[in-house]
N, C-alpha and C positions, 0 to 999 in steps of 0.2 A: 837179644840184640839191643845197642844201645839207641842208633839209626831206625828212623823209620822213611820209606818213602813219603816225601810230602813236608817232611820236617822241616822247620825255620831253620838258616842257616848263616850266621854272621862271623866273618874272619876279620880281626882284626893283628895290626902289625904293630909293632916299635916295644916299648917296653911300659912298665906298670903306668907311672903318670903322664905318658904322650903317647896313648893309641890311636891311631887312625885307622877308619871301616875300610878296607879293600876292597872286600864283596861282603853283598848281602843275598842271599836267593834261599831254594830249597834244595832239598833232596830228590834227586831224579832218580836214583839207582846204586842200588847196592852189588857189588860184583861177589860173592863169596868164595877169593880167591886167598892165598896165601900169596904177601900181609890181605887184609882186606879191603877194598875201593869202592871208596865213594865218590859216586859221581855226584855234581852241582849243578845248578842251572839260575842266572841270573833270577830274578824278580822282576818278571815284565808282569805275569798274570803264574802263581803259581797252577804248575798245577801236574803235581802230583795227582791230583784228585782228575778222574774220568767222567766225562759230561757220555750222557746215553738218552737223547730227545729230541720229540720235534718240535721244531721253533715253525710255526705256521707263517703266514705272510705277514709277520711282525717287524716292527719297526727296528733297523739297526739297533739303535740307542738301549734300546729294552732288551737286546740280547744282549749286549757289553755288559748292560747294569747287572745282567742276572749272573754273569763270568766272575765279575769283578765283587758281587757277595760275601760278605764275610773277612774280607782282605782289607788291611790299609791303602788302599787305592782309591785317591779321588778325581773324578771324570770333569775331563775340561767341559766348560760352558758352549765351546764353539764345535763340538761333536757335533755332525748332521745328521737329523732325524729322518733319514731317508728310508722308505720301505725296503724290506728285499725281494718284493713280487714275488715268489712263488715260494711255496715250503721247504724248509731244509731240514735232511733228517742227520742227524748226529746218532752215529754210534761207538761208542767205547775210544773217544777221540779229548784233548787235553786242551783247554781254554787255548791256548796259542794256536790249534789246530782250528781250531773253530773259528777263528778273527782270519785266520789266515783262509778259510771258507768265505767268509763276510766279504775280504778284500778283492776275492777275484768274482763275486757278486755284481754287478754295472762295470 
């Protein structure tokens, strides 16, 4: 297979000297159907990749920073470093699942 989950993904349109990016994201899903499909998913936080941990009563900020690891992604200045009071346990769940944990945290 040429696809992997998690893969970079950039679509570009127009013709050889005027492309323009339409989308950029990764690979969320390979369907292994006749043709074959693949699914896309923007580039908010890829993630192909599966978070499986406890984040202990740590500070918002320091879980994003550890999401956002490894990726071209830079964290604004005005992020608030607000505790999330109690432990959250993460299992086999995808950086956007886990923010979307954070946000209905307070």
């Amino acid at each position: 297979m040429f696809f992997n989950r998690g893969d970079k993904v950039k679509i570009q349109l127009g013709i050889i000297e005027t492309l323009r990016t339409e989308f950029i994201g990764f690979v969320s899903r390979i369907n292994y159907t006749s043709p074959c499909e693949i699914e896309c998913e923007a580039t908010v936080i890829n993630y192909g990749k599966n978070i499986k941990t406890t984040f202990k009563a740590e500070l918002k900020l320091e879980i994003i920073k550890h999401l956002v690891e490894g990726t071209d992604i830079t964290l604004s200045n005005a992020i608030p470093n607000a505790e999330l009071g109690s432990a959250m346990q993460i299992d086999n769940a995808t950086a956007c699942q886990v923010l979307d944990k954070i946000k209905k945290i307070n």
